[in-house]
C-alpha positions as CSV (number, residue, x, y, z in Angstrom):
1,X,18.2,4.8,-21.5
2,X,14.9,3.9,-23.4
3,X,11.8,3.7,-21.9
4,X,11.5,-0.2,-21.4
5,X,15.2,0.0,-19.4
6,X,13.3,2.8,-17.3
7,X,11.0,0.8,-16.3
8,X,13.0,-2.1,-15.3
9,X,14.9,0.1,-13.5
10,X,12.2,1.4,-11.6
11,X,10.3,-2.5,-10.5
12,X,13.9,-3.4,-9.7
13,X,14.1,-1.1,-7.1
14,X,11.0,-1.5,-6.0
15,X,11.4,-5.3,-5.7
16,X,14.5,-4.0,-3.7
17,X,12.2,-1.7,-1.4
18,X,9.8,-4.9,-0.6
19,X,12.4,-7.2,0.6
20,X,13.8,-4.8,2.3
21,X,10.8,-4.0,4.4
22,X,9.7,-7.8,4.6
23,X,13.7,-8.3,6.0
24,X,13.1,-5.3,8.7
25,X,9.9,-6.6,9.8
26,X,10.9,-10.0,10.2
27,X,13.8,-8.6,12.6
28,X,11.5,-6.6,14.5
29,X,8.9,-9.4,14.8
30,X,11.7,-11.5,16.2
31,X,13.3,-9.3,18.0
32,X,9.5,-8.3,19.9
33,X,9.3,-12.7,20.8
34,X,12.6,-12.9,21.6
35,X,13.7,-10.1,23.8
36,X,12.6,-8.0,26.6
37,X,13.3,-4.8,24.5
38,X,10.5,-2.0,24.6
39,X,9.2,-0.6,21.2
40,X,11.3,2.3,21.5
41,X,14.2,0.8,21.5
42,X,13.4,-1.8,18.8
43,X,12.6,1.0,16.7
44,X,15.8,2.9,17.3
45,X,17.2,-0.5,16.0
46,X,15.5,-1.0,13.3
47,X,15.1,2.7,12.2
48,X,11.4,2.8,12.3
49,X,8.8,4.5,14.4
50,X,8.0,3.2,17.7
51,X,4.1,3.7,16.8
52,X,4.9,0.7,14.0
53,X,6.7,-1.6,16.2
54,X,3.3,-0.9,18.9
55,X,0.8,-1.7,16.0
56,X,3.3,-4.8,14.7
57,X,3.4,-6.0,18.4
58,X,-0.4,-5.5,18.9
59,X,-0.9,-7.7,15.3
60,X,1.7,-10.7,16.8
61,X,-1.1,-10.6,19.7
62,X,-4.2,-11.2,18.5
């Protein structure tokens, strides 16, 4: 593999690694509008920290 393939390799996955995050957060912004689920449990779903779901819920109220 030369260099060039390398790198395509490597913004590939990284374009990988931001759509997956913008998909996760869209769930978890959803699922803090749509449901009486407590951060906990939103992160348990969403395999994140419960401290990010607090600070995403704190940004959808402002």
């Amino acid at each position: 593999m030369n260099t060039l393939e390398r790198i395509e390799e490597k913004g590939i996955k990284r374009g990988i690694e931001i759509g997956e995050k913008k998909s996760r957060d869209e769930v978890i912004k959803n699922l803090i509008r749509i449901s009486d689920l407590k951060d906990d449990q939103i992160a348990l779903a969403a395999g994140v920290t419960a401290d990010y779901v607090s600070s995403m819920r704190n940004a959808l109220e402002r």
